[in-house]
N, C-alpha and C positions, 0 to 999 in steps of 0.2 A: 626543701626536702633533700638529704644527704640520702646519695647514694655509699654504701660501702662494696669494694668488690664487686661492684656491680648490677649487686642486689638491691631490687627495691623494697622498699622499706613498708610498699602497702601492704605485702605478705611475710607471714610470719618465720616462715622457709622460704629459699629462694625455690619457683616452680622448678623443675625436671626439664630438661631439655628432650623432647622424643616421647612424654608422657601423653599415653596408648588415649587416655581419658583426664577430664579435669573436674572438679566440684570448688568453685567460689563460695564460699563462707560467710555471713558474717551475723555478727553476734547483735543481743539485745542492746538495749540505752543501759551506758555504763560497765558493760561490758567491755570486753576484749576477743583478741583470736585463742587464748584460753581456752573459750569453752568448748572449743574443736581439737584439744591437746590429742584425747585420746580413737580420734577419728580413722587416722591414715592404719593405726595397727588392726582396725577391724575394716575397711575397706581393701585392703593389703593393692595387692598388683590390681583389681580392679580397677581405681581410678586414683589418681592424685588430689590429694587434699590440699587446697590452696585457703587456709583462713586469711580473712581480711585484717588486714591490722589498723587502723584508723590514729591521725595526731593524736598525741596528746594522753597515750598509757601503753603501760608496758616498757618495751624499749624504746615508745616512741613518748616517753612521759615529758617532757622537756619542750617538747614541741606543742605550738598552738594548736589547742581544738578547731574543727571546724562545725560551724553553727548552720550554713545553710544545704538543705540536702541533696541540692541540684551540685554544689564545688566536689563532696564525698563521689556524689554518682560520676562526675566528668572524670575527675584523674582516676577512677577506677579501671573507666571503660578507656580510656588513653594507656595505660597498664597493663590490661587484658590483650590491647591488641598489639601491645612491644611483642610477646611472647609469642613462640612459634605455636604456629598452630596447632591445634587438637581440639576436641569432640569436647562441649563443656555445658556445665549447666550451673545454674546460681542458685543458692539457698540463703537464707535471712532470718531469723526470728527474734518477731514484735518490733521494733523498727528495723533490725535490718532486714526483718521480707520487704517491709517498705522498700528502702537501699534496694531488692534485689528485684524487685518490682520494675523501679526507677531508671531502675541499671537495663533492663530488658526490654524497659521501651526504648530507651536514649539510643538503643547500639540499633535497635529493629528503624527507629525512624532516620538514623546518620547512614543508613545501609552497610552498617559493619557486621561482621559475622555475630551469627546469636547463638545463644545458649540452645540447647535441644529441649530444654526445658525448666520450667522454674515452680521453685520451692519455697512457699510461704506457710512461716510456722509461728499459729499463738499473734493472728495479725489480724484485727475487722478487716473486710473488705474494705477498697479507698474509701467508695463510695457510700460506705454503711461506717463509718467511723466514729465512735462516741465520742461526748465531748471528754477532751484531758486537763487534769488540772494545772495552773502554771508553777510545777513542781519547779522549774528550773531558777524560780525568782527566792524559794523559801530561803532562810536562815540558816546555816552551815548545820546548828546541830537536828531542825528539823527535816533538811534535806537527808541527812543522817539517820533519820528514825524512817525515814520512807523507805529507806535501801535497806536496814536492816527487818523493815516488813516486809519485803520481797524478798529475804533469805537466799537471795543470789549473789551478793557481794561476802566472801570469806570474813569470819566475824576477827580477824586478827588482822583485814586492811580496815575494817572499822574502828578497831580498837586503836590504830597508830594513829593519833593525831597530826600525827609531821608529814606522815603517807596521803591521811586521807584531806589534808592541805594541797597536794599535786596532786590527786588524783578528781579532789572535785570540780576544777574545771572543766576538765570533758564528761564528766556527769553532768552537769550543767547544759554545756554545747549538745549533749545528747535528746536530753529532755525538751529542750528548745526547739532541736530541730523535729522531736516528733509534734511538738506546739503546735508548730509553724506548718505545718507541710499540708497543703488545700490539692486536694483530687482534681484533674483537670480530664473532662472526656481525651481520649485520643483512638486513632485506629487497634483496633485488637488486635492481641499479640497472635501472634502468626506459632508460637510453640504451645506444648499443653503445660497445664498446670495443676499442680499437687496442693492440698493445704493439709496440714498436720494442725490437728488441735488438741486441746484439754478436754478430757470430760466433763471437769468440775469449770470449767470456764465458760463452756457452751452449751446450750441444748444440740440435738445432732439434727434441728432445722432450725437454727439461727440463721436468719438473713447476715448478720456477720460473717458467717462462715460459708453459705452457699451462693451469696453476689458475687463472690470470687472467679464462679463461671462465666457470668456476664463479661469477663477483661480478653479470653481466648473465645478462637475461633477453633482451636483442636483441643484434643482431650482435658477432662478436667476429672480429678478423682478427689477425694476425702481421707483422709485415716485419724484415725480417734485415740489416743492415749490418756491414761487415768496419771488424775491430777490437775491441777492449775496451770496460770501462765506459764510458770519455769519447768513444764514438763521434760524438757530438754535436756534437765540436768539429770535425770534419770532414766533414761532410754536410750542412751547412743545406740548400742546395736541394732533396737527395734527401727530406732530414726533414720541409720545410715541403710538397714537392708531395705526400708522403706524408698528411700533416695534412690539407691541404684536398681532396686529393682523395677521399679517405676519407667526412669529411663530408661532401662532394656527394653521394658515390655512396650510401653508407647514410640519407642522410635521402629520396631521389629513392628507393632502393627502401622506406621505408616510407610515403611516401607512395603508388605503388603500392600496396600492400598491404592499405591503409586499404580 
């Protein structure tokens, strides 16, 4: 991992030094901290947008992917905790809720400070996880037709052949590691948690979407957006007021409560 200036390479911007508030980022399988570009201009001085950046794309294209999801979650939460402190919370969507999930147990069971709250978005519950196909073994151009049916990869990195030669390795690592990753019981998150989904993805009593209460032992809420998996790519405003307004109101009622 090269450091430049000092900056780590897991975030896409170096964090703020003195930032009031924080939001961990990270993006779907095959994605990047891209899909949080236009994030930080609609949360403004509220909180600091910290997207994840992960080996292996972007500026980090050069670099090996990583394939299993416990190595992604450790240097993350090793990362998280260089930085000075502030008030933060993680969000993920479709494997990276997984990642922000992962990340939220790792930091609550190593007794490191935790997020106030976590954001899973377009993710089954662990425990309710359907079976996935082993997308990450298919054949370069029918790996290619899956990314371009989930119209979340820009049709002009699909079109470069020579691009989508570097870039399909960590598509690959990505897929794999949503493969790979087996739900394990553990003690309940000690913060509350949000799920954002699709309309057209979910019924709004899918056990996919409502087992997600079952992982906390504090607040759990719901919010619904029209659309499929990649809801995300058409909602920032609604998804980041959703984010912070969430964590104002549930940490303000557990301070009450105290």
């Amino acid at each position: 991992m090269l450091r430049v200036g000092g900056h780590s390479p897991w975030f896409a911007r170096p964090p703020q030094k003195g930032a009031p508030r924080r939001v961990f980022c990270f993006s779907f399988a095959g994605g990047n901290a891209s899909t949080y570009r236009g994030w930080q201009a609609l949360a403004g001085a509220r909180a600091e947008i910290c997207a994840i950046q992960l080996p292996g794309r972007a500026d980090r294209l050069l670099e090996q992917p990583l394939e299993a999801l416990a190595d992604v979650v450790g240097a993350v939460a090793r990362e998280i905790n260089l930085l000075d402190p502030a008030p933060f919370v993680v969000f993920g969507h479709s494997l990276g809720a997984l990642l922000a999930f992962e990340l939220a147990r790792l930091l609550q069971s190593a007794g490191l400070p935790l997020p106030e709250h976590l954001f899973v978005s377009a993710c089954d519950a662990p425990q309710r996880r359907r079976p996935l196909r082993r997308v990450h073994d298919l054949p370069a151009d029918e790996l290619k037709s899956v990314l371009q049916s989930y119209a979340a990869t820009p049709p002009a990195v699909l079109a470069n052949d020579e691009l989508m030669e570097l870039v399909l390795p960590a598509v690959r690592a990505d897929f794999r590691m949503a493969f790979d990753y087996r739900y394990r019981k553990a003690d309940l998150l000690r913060i509350p948690v949000t799920v954002l989904a699709g309309c057209d993805e979910h019924d709004p009593d899918a056990l996919e979407v409502t087992m997600w209460r079952e992982e906390t032992q504090r607040g759990f809420k719901v919010h619904w957006f029209k659309g499929g998996h990649f809801f995300i790519l058409d909602h920032d405003r609604a998804i980041v007021e959703s984010v912070l307004g969430d964590w104002s109101a549930m940490a303000q009622s557990h301070a009450v409560s105290k």
